[in-house]
ROFI-802106 format. One line per field, with one value per residue (C-alpha): residue number from 1; y, z, x. Coordinates in steps of 0.001 Angstrom, whole numbers, plus 500000, padded with zeros to 6 digits. Layout:
nr <- c(NUM,...)
y <- c(Y,...)
z <- c(Z,...)
x <- c(X,...)
***
This chain:
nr <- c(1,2,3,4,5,6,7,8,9,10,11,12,13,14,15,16,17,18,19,20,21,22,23,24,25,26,27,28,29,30,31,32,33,34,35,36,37,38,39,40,41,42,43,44,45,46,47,48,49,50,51,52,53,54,55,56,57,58,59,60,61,62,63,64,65,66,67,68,69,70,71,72,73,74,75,76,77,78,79,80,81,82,83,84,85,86,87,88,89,90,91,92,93,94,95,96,97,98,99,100,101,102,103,104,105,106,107,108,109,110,111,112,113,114,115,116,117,118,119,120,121,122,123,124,125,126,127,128,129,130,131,132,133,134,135,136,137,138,139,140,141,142,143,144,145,146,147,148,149,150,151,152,153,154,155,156,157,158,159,160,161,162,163,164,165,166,167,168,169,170,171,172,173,174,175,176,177,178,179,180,181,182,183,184,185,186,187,188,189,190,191,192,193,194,195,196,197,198,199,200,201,202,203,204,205,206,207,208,209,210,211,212,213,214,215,216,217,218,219,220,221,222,223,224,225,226,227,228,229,230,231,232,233,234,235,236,237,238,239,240,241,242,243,244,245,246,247,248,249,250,251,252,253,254,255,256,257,258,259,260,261,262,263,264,265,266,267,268,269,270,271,272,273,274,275,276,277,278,279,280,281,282,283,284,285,286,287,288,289,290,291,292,293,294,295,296,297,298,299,300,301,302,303,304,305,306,307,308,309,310,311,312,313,314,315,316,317,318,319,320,321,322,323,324,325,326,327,328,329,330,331,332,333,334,335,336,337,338,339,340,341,342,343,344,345,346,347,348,349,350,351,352,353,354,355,356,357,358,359,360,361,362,363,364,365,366,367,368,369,370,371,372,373,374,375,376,377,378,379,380,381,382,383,384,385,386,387,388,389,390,391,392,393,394,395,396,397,398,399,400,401,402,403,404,405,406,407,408,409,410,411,412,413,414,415,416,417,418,419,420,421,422,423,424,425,426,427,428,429,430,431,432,433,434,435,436,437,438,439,440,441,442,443,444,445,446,447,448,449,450,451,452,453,454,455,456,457,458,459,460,461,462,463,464,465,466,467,468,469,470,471,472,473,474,475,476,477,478,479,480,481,482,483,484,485)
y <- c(521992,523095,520933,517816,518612,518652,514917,514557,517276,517715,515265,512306,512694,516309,514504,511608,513896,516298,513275,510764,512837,513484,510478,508669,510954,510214,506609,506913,509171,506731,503828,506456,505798,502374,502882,505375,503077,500232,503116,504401,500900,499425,502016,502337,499527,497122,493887,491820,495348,494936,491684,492602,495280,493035,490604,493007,493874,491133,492311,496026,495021,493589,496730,498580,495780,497508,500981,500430,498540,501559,504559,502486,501586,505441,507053,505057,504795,508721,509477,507678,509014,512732,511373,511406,515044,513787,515683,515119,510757,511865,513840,510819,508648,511337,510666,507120,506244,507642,505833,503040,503559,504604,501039,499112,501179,500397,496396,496103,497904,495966,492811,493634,494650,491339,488917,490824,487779,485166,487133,488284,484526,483464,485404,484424,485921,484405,484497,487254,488973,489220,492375,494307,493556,493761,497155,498571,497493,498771,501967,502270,500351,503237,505238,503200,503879,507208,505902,504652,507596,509806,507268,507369,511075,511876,509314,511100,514409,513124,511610,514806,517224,518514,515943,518172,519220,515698,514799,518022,516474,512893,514310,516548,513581,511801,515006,514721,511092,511620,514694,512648,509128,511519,512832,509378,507455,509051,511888,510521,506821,504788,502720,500880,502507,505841,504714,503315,507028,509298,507083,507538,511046,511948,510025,511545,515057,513943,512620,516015,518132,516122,516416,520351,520051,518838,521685,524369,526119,526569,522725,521256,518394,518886,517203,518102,517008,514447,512832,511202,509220,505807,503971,500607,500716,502755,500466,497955,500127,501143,497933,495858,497645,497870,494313,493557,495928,494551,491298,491595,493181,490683,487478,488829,489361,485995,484489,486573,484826,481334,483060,483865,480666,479369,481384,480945,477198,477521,480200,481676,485178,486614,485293,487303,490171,490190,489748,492935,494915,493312,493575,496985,497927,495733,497514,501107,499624,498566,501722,503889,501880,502529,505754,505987,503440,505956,508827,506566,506068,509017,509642,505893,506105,509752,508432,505165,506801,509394,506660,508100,505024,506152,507902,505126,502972,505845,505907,502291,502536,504784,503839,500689,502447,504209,501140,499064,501256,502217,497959,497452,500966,499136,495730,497077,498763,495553,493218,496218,497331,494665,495729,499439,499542,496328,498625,501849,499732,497333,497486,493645,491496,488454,490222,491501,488347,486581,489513,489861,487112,487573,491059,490124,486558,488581,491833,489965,490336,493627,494168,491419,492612,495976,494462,492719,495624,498041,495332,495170,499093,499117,497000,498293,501802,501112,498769,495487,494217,490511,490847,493029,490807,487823,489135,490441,487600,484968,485312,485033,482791,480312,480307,481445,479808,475892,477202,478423,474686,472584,474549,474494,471099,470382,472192,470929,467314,467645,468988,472761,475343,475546,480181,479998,478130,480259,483332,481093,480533,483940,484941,481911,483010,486771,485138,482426,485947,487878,485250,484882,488437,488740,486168,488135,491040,489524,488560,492195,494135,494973,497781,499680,499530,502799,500860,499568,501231,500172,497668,501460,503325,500992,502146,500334,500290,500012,499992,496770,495733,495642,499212,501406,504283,502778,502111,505918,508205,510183,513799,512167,511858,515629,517445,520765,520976,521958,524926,524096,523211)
z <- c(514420,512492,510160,512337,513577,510456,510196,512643,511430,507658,505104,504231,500702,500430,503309,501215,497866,500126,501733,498657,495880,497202,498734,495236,493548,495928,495264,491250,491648,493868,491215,488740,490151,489187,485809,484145,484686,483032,480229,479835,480375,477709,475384,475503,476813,476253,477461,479674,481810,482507,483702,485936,487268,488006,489671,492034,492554,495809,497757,497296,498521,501716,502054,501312,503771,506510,505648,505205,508758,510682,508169,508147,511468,512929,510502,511270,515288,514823,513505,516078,518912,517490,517301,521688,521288,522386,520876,522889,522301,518548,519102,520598,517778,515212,517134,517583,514278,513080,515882,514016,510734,511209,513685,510124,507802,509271,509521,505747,504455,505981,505138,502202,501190,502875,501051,497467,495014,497151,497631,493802,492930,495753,493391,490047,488894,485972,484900,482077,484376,487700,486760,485817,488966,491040,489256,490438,493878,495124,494062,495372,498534,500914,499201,500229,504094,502724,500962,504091,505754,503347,502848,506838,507044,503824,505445,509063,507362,505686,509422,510753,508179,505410,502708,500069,501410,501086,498030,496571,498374,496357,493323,493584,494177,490569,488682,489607,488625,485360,484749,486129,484536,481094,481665,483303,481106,477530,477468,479919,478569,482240,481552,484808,486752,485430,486640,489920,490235,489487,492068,495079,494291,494595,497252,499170,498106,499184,502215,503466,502357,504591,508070,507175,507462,511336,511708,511217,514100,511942,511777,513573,514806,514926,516426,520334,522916,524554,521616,521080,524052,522890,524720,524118,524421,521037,519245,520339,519048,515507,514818,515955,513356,510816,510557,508260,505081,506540,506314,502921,501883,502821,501606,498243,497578,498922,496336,493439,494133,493522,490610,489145,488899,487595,484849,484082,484177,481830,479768,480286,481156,478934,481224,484010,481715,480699,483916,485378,482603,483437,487581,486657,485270,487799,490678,489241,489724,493015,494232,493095,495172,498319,497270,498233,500667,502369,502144,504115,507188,508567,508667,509666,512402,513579,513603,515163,518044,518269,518564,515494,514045,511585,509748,510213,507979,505490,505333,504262,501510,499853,499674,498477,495769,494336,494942,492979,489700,489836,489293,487134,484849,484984,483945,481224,479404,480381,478605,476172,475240,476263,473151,473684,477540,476820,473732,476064,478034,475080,471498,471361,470069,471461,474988,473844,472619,475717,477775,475913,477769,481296,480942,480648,483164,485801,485159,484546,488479,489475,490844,493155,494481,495018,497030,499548,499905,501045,503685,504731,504756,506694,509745,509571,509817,513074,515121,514399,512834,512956,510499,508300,508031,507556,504687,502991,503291,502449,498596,498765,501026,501637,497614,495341,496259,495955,492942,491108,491312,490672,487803,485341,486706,485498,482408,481147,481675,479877,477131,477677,478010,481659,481786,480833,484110,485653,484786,485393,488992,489714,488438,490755,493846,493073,493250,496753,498520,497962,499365,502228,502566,502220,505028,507351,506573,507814,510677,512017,510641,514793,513956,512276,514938,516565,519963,519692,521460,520824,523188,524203,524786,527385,530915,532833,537026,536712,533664,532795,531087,527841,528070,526005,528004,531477,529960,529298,532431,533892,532653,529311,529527,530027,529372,528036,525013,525411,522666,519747,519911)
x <- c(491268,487653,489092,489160,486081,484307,484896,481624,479731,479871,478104,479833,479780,481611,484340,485052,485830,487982,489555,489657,490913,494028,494551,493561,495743,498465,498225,497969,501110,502799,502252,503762,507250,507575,505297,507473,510670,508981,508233,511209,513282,511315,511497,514919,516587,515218,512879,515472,515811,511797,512262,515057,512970,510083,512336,513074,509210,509028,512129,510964,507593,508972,510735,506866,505524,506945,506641,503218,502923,504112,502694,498836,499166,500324,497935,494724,495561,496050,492238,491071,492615,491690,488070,488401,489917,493455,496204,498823,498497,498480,501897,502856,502190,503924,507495,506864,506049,509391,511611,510381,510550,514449,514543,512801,514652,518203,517685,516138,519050,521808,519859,519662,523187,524402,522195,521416,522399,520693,516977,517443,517917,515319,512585,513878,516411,518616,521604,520026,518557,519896,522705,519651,518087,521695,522427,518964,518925,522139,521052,517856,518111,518726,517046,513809,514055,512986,510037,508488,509389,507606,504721,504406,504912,502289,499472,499738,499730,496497,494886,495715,493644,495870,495007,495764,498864,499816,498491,501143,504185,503865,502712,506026,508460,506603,507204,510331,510582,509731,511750,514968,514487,514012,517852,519421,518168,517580,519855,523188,522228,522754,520210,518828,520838,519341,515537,517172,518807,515627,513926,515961,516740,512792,512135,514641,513449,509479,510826,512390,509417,506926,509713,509014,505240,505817,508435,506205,504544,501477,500986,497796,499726,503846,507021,507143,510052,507484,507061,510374,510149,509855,506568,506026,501917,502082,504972,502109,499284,500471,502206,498823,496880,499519,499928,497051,499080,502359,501320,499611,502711,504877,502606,502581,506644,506644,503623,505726,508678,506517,504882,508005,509366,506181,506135,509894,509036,506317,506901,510637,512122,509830,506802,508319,508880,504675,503830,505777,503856,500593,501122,501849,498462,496843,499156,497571,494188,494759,496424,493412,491131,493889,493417,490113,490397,492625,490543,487720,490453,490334,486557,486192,488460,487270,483555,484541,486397,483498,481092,478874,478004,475418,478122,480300,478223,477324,481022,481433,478235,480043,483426,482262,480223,483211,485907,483190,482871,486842,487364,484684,486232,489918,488201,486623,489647,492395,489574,489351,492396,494837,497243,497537,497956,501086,502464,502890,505495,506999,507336,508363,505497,506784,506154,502906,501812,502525,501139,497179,495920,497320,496208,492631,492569,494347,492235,488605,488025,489008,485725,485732,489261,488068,485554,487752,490232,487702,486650,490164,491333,487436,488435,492062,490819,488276,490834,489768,492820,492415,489394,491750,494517,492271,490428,493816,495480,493022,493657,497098,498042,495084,494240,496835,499632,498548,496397,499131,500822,497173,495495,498680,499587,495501,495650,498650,497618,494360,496265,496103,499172,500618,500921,497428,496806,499152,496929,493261,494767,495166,491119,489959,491549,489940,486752,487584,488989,486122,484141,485389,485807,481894,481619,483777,481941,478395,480307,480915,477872,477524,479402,477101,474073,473185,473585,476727,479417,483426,485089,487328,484715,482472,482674,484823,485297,488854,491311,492632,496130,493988,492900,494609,493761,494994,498381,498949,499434,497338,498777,499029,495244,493936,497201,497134,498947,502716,504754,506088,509360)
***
């Protein structure tokens, strides 16, 4: 509990490094899982096995998309309610979050058993490809229900004070990882099906460690009878919020699957191929910025619920500060080092070749898309979740996807090579997003006055059907917390 309660009392500075390191770590970790199969695939099997893996990129996204709507949504909805001292709603949220994960977890899996060759095919697959791709996904397909379970389980162990604690439990499942692909794949030789393997198999293995934090009696917040009663207000609540990541999630396995068969229309399987390795690098930037992104959520969402909105905005100052130099550090080396960061995944210069450039047009603006993630993990984290999902969405959906069909279509009438325009597209819609993301941003700088008090928190005569309060009952409200059980 002094724990919690340090998140309106001690300097913002020393609770964003105890909150962001781990959480940054977390993320870098959690980007490890997909980098070290690219490693060891193209190391030793070879670069048709890369693009298989990156075709299935979009369908395991969807898959993330929803993980990510329940484990942001229960995390961030979490903070807040310990910011009004509530520990019960919080306990609430724990064994709701997990009803749904096992509701999301169940229908991606059967979807995704029943229509494998037709969603593989949907986001590009060929007929080179798409038994790499088939041979992964049947693997690893149940074994993603327990990635979102342990990405929802680590990010509520984070809201709830132990952001170390969680920050061990993911590095643990990449260790690992890396231990496992090094056996499946060098040492027993099975190849995709190796990576696909060491993947599940540590996922699982996270998954269970993080059900034993909410086991244990010693646990600030922990599983309780109560708490598996299913309530619709916080389905509502966690699912509202966790839209904006689901969303964003969702929009961008759908842009990849456009993307993809741009490039295979303008440059071949070998397009796809570069542009795994490159979305790779650009992935690891992106999840570093999460990273710290996430360790911002729960002082955020504390301080917002408190109503200290001083901190609040020395919150956001800072995050932004760090987000800022992290893109403008992963710019620097892509438009650096293009070479060395392609060679650690391929040794094929045809794939490097074709990879130099997109590593440095899709890389150029990391900056700018540092920018408008903070803005959107900032609104997600304080409950205003129609200003999240607008500015994560605006790039991809509004921009990208006409842009990737106009600029090649430009540049290849005026003479000029159609993947270059591929790649241009993608720098031009870095630039629209954070735009609009700065607009949106001017929009709500309310939040930040010292007299400005949340739409929750105004006095009202009577609760409304719009109050989240009202909707829980009264015992719920002031209940003394019950044994563990």
């Amino acid at each position: 509990m002094d724990d919690i309660k340090d998140l309106e009392t001690k300097p913002i500075g020393h609770l964003l490094w105890k909150f962001a390191l781990p959480a940054v770590i977390t993320q870098v970790v959690a980007s490890v899982y997909n980098i070290v199969d690219r490693v060891f695939l193209g190391q030793y099997v070879g670069e048709l096995a890369i693009a298989g893996l990156a075709i299935t990129l979009p369908l395991m996204n969807i898959i993330h998309a929803f993980g990510a709507m329940v484990g942001v949504g229960a995390s961030a909805r979490m903070s807040i309610v310990l910011g009004r001292k509530d520990l019960r709603w919080a306990e609430k949220i724990l064994g709701n979050s997990i009803i749904l994960t096992f509701i999301f977890g169940f229908m991606f899996v059967s979807a995704g058993y029943l229509f494998m060759d037709h969603i593989l095919e949907i986001f590009g697959a060929s007929t080179d490809t798409i038994g790499y791709a088939r041979e992964y996904m049947q693997i690893v397909l149940p074994g993603m229900f327990f990635t979102t379970l342990s990405f929802n389980l680590t990010g509520l162990i984070r809201a709830s004070g132990y952001p170390t604690k969680s920050m061990w439990i993911m590095a643990g499942g990449a260790i690992l990882n890396i231990v496992l692909d090094a056996i499946f794949i060098c040492v027993l030789g099975l190849g995709i099906a190796g990576a696909a393997w060491a993947t599940t198999i540590s996922m699982v293995s996270m998954a269970m460690v993080a059900i034993l934090h909410f086991v244990q009696p010693k646990s600030f917040i922990r599983f309780q009878r109560h708490a598996w009663t299913p309530k619709l207000y916080i389905f509502r609540n966690v699912l509202l919020i966790g839209l904006s990541p689901f969303l964003m999630n969702f929009a961008a396995s759908f842009v990849v699957a456009l993307l993809n068969r741009q490039l295979i229309h303008y440059g071949g399987d070998l397009a796809v191929g570069a542009y795994g390795i490159v979305n790779t690098y650009c992935s690891f930037l992106v999840m570093l910025v999460l990273g710290i992104c996430q360790g911002m959520q729960p002082i955020a969402g504390y301080n917002y619920g408190a109503g200290h909105n001083h901190r609040l905005k020395e919150t956001y100052i800072l995050t932004l500060k760090l987000t800022l130099a992290a893109g403008v550090a992963g710019a620097a080396l892509a438009l650096a080092f293009p070479h060395l960061i392609l060679r650690a995944f391929t040794n094929g210069e045809a794939l490097i070749g074709m990879g130099t450039p997109a590593m440095r047009w899709l890389n150029v603006m990391m900056p700018l898309i540092a920018f408008t993630i903070t803005n959107s993990q900032f609104f997600q984290s304080i409950d205003k979740p129609w200003i999240a999902i607008a500015t994560s969405l605006s790039r991809q959906l509004i921009f990208l996807i006409p842009m990737i069909y106009i600029v090649p279509f430009i540049m290849v009438g005026a003479g000029g090579d159609g993947l270059t325009g591929v790649w241009v597209s993608c720098t031009i819609c870095d630039v629209l997003g954070a735009l609009l993301a700065a607009i949106l941003l001017l929009t709500q700088l309310k939040v930040f006055r010292q007299d400005y008090i949340a739409p929750e928190r105004k006095p009202k005569k009577e609760y409304g059907p719009d109050d989240m309060m009202a909707e829980l009952p009264t015992s719920d409200r002031h209940e003394t917390r019950p044994k563990a059980t």
